[in-house]
Legacy VTK file of the C-alpha trace (Angstrom):
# vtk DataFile Version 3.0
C-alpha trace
ASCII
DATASET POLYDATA
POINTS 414 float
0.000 0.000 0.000
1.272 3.666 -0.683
2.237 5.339 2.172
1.211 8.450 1.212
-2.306 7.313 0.702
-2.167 5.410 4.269
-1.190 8.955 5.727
-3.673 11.243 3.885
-6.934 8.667 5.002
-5.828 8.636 8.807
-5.716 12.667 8.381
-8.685 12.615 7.230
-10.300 9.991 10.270
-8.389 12.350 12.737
-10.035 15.757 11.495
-13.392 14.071 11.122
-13.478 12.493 14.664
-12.475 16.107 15.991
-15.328 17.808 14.061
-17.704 17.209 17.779
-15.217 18.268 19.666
-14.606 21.678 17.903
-18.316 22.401 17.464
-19.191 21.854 21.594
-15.785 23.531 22.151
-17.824 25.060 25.347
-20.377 22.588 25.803
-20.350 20.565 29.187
-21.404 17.252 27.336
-22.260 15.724 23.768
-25.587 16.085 22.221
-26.131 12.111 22.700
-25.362 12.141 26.645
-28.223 15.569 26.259
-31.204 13.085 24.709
-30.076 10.351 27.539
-30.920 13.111 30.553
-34.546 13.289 29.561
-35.959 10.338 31.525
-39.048 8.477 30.708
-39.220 10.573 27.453
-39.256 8.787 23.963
-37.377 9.624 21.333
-40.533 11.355 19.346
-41.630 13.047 22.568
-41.259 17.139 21.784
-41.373 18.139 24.944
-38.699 16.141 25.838
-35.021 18.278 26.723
-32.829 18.198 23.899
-30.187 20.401 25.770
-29.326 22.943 27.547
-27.668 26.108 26.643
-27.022 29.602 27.657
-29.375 32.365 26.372
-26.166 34.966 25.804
-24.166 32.451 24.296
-26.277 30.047 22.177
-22.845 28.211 21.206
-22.770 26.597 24.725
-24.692 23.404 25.062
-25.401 20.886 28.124
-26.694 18.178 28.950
-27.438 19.153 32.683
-28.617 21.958 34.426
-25.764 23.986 35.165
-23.793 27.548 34.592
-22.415 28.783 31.707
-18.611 28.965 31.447
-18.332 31.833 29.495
-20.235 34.202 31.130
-21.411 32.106 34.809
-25.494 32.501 33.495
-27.997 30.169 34.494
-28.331 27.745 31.430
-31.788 27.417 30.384
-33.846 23.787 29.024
-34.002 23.928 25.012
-37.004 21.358 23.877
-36.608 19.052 21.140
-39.041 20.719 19.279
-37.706 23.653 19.669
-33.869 22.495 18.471
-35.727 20.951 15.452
-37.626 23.804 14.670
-34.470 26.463 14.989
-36.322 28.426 17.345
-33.685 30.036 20.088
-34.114 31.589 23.073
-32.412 35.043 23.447
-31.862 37.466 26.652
-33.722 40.344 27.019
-30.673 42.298 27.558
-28.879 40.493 24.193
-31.752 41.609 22.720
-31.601 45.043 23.646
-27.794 45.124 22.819
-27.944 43.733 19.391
-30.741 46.057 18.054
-34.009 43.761 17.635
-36.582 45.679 17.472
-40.162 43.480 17.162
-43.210 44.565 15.896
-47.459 43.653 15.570
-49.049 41.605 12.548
-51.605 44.024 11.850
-54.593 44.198 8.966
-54.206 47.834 7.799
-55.121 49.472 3.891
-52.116 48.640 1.801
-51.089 51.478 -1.131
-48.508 49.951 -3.409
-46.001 52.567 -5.573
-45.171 51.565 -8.860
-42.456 53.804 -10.023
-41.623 54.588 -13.770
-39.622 57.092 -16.051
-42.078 59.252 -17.745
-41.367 61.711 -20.528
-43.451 65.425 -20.980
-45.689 65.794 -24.394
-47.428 68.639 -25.939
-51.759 68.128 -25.485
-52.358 66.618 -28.972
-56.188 67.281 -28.213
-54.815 71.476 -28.242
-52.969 71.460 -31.257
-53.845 74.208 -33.374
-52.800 73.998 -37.584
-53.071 77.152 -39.465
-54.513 76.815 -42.676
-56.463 78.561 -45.311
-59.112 78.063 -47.566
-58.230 80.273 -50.091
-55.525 80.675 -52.702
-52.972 83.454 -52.031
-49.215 84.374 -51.745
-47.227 85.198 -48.383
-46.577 89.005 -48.573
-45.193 89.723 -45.066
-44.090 87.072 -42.169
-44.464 87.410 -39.068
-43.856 84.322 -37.644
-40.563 83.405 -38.505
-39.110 80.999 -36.140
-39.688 77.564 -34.942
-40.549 78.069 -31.080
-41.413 81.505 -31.224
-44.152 82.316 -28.920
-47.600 83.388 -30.249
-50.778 85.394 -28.456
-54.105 84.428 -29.817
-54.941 87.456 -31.963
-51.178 88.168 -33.619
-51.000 88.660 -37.027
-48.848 85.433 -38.409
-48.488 86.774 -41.667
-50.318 88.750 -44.656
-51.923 87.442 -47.335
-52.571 88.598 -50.895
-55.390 86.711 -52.499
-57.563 88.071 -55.090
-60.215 85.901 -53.690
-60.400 87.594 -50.760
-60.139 91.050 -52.269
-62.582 90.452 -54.371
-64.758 89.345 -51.069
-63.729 92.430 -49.450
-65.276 95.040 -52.542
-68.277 92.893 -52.467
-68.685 93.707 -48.989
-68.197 97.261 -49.320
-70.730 97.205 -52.351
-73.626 95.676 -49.521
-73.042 98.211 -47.058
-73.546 100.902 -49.706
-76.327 99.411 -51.139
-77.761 99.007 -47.489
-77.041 102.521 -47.010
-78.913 103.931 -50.040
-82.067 101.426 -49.807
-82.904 102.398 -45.443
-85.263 104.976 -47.253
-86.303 102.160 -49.858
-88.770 99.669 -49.511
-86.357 96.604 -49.283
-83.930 97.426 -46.608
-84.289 93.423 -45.755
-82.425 92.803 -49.037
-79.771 95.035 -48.571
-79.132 93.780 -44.861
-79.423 89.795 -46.617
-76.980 91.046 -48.908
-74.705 92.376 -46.331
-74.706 89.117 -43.727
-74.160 87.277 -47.325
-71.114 88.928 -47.542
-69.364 89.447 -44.124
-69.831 85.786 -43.598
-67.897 84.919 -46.654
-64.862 87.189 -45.097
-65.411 85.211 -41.582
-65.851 81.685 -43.401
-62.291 82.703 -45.140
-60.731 83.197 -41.563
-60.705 86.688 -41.973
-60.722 88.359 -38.238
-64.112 89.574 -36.913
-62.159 92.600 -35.700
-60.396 93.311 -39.123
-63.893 92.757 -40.809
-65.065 95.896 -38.454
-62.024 97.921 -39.179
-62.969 97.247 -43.176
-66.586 98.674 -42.768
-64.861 101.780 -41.262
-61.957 102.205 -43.275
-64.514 101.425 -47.144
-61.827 100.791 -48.704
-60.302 97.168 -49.247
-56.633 95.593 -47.889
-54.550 93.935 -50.752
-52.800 92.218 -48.129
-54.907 90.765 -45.268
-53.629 89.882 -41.979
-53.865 85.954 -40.587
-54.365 86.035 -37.359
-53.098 83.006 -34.881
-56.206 81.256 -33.108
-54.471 80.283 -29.937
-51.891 81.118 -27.619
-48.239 78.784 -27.605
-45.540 77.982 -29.341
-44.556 77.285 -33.415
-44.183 73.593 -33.382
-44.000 73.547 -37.515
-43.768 75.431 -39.918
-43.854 75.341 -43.831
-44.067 78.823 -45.299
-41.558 81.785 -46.121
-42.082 85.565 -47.472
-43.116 85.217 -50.891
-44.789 81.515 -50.916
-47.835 80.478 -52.714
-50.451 78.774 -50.486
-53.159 76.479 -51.922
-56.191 75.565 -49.733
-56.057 72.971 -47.149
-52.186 73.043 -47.224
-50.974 72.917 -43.075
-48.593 75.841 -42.452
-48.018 76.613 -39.359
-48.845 74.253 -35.893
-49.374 76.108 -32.621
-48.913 74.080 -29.664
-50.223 75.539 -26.500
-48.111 74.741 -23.383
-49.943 75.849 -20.541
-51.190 72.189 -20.286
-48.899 69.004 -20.757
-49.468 65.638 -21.034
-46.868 63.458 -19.067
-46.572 59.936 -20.342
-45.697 57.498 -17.831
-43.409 53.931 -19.164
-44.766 51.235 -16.691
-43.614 47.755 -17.219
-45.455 45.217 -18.371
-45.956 43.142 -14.722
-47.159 46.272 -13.598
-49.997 47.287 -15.994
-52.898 45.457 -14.804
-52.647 47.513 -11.684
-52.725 50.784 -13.435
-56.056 52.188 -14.095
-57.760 55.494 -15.161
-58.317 57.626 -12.362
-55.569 56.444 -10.352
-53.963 59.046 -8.175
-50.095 60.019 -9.454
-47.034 62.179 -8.544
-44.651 63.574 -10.892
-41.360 64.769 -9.769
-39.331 67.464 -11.518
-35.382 66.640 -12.320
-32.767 68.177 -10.921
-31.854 68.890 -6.868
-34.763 69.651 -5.154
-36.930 68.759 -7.955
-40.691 69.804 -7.156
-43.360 67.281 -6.622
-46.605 67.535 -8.651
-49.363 65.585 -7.807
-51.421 64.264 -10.842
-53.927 61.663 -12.052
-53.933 59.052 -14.874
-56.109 60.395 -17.431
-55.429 57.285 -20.131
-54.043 53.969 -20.436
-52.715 52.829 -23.975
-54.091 49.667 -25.332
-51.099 48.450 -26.967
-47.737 47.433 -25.618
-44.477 48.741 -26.669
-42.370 45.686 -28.037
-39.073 46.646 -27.723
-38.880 48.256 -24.046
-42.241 45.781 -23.280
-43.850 48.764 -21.244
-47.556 50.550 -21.970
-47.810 54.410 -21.379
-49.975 55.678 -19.094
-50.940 59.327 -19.983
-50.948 61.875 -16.819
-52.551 65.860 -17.117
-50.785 68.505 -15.713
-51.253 72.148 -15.484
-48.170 74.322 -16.770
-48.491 77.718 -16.002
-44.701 78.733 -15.129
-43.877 76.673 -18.208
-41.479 74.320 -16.306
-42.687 71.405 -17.607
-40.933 71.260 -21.353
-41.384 68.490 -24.238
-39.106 65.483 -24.164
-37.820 66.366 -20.735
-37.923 63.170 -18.470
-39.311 63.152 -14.835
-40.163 60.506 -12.302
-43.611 59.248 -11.705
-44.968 57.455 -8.918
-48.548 56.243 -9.090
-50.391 54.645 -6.445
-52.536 51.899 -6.241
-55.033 51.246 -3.317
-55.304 47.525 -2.557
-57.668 47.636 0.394
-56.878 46.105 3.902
-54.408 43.007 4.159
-52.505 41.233 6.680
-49.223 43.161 7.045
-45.921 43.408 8.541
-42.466 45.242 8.254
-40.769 44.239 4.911
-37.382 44.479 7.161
-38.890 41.198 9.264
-39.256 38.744 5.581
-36.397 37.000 5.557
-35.248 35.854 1.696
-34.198 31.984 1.835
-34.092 31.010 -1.624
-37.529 30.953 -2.606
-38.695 30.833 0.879
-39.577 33.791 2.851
-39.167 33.385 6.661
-40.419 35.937 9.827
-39.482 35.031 13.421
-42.436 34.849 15.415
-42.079 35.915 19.761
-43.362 33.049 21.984
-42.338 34.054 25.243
-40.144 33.827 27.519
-37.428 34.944 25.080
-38.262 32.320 22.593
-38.141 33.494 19.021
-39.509 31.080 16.508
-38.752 30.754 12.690
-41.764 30.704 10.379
-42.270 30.002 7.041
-44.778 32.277 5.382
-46.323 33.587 1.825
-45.878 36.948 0.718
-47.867 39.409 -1.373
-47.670 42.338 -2.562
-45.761 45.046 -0.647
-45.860 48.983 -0.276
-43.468 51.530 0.695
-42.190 49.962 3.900
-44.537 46.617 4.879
-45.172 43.499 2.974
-48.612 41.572 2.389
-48.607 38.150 4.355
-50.956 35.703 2.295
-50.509 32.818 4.553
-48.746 31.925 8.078
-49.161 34.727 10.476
-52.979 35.810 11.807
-52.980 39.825 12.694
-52.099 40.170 16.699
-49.202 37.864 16.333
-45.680 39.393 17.436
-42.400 39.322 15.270
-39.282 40.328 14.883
-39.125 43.633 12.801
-35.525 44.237 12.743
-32.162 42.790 13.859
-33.577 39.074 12.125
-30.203 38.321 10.487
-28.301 38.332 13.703
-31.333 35.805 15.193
-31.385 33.721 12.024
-27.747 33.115 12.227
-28.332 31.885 15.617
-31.119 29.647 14.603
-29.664 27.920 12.068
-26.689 27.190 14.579
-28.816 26.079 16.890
-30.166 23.438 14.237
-27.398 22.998 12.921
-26.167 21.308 16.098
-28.741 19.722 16.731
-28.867 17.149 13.508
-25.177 17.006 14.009
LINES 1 415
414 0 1 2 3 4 5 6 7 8 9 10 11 12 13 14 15 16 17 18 19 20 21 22 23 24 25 26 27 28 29 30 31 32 33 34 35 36 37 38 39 40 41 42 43 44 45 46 47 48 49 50 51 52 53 54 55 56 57 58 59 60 61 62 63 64 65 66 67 68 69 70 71 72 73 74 75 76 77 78 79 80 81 82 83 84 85 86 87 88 89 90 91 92 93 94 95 96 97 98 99 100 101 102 103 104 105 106 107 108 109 110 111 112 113 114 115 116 117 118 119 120 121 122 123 124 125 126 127 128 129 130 131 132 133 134 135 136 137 138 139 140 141 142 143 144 145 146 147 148 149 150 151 152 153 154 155 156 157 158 159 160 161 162 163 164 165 166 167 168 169 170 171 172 173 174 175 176 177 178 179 180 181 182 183 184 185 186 187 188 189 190 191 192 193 194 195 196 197 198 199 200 201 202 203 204 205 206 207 208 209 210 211 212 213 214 215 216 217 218 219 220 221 222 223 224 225 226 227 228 229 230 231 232 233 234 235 236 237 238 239 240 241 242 243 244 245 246 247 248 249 250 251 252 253 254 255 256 257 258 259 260 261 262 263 264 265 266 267 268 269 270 271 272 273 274 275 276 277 278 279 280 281 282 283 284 285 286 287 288 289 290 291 292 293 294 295 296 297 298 299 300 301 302 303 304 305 306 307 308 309 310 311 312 313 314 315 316 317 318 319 320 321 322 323 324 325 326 327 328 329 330 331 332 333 334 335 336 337 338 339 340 341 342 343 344 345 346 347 348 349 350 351 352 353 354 355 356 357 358 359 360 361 362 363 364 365 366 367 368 369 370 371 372 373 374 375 376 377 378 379 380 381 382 383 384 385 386 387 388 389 390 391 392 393 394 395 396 397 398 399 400 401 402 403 404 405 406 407 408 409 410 411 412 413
């Protein structure tokens, strides 16, 4: 036989046989000798004494009543149940000094945040297009500039149109028709004759006020004035000094920004809980950003494929103009889920795909468990299953008394 080989396998008997030792480095007897003190107990019986062990030092195990040697304590009687179910037992002055902080299962409304990166938008329903309805040619432009700011009323530009001269004579002719026939016997003609034709000027978007400064002037413009019918900003436009304009042809859009639209990219998982209605905030970027609250005033039908997210569309009011197009913001929106059975999301413990809370029982006992989460808010978590409301838990510190359990199983199936 090699040598070598002979050497390495007693090595290996040596370590393993020292493995008890090392693990009840501070206990006062081995975990077999602890099952043997429990007299007239079966092995099945959970109220039998698995051990003892000292509630500041969880390490130390005995199998008899006794002190502890670390820190002289009374050693307390750990159940069999208890070492199988990784429940420990913990000082009330460890548990001040370690932080644990514990907490009431309680049945309480439950408001979950969804939070998503959301993007400003001009109103599309307050888009304004300028266009005419007459032939013509651009004589003089005012608006010259893409994001120039308009007042309902400017003058965008002038128009010279021979329709609308011609309109504008024919008008002049009724009024001095009118004039001439009040001492007639048709004045209802003339007046026809006269609504006839200042309706034709409105119906060709000529300005009720520059119809009225016609009548008084009598005589006609060549070049008209086109007047902007809202109040915002040149989003588009398709015209210079000197172009021909056919009817119907879109040159100029005003977009009004007093009112955005904010539109909100929540992920698909999250879209069945987003509905119209639903109370919002938007936050502003930058330090300090200012909070807005809002409300969801549309959900898109259709789902975007490549970022697999719907839009939800948010109103807000813009009077200071803050809000500008294509600026991103944060959005929170909030959705009510009605009472459930809660508790601190600090006292879930994440196992894997188990979640675990450590449930008070007296006495300083502090049991592990298992339980089914739902959904959870800012700061507590739905429990769907394994905790009733009343109960008492462990909200904080759980790590440090989950280490401790798992020791104290640990030890015991060794």
């Amino acid at each position: 036989m090699n040598p070598f080989r002979h050497r390495s396998v007693a090595l290996v008997l040596a370590a393993v046989a020292m493995v008890p030792a090392a693990c009840g480095e501070q206990t006062a007897s081995t975990p077999a000798a602890a099952h043997q003190h429990a007299a007239g107990s079966t092995p099945d019986d959970p109220d039998a004494i698995s051990h003892y062990t000292c509630p500041m030092h969880p390490s130390v195990r005995a199998a008899e009543p006794g002190r502890c040697p670390i820190c002289g304590m009374e050693l307390v009687a750990v159940k069999r149940d208890e070492a199988q179910s990784g429940a420990v037992r913990v000082d009330s002055e460890r548990l001040q000094r370690i932080g644990v902080r514990f907490a009431n299962v309680e049945r309480a409304p439950l408001v979950r945040t969804i939070r998503a990166a959301g993007t400003v938008a001009w109103d599309e329903t307050r888009l304004v297009d300028v266009s005419l309805r007459v032939r013509g040619w651009v004589r003089e432009l005012y608006a010259d500039a893409l994001g120039e700011r308009v007042r309902a009323g400017d003058p965008l530009f002038t128009l010279y149109s021979p329709e609308l001269y011609a309109a504008q004579v024919e008008y002049l002719d009724a009024l001095r028709s009118r004039a001439s026939a009040r001492g007639g016997e048709a004045p209802a003609r003339a007046d026809a004759l006269v609504r006839a034709a200042r309706e034709r000027l409105r119906l060709w978007d000529l300005a009720e006020a520059d119809v009225t400064e016609l009548a008084r002037r009598g005589t006609p413009l060549e070049a008209v004035p086109v007047r902007a019918g809202a109040s915002g900003f040149l989003l588009e436009k398709n015209l210079v000094e000197g172009a021909a304009i056919e009817p119907g042809v879109r040159l100029l859009r005003i977009a009004p920004l007093d009112r955005v639209w904010i539109d909100a990219q929540v992920f698909e998982s999250d879209a069945p809980l987003v509905a119209v209605g639903q109370k919002a905030r938007v936050r502003l970027p930058g330090p300090g950003g200012r909070a807005l609250d809002a409300r969801v005033a549309y959900v898109y039908p259709s789902l975007d494929a490549g970022t697999r997210t719907v839009r939800a569309r948010l109103e807000l009011p813009n009077p200071e103009l803050e809000l500008r197009p294509e600026t991103w913001v944060e959005v929170e929106l909030f959705v009510d889920l009605g009472e459930r059975v809660l508790v601190p999301t600090s006292a879930v413990i994440h196992a894997g795909a188990k979640r675990v809370v450590f449930v008070e029982r007296g006495d300083g006992r502090l049991e592990p468990r298992r339980v089914e989460t739902g959904s959870s808010g800012e700061d507590r978590t739905e429990i769907v299953s394994g905790l009733e409301p009343g109960e008492r838990i462990v909200a904080s510190g759980n790590f440090l008394i989950a280490a401790e359990s798992r020791l104290a199983s640990a030890l015991s199936q060794w």
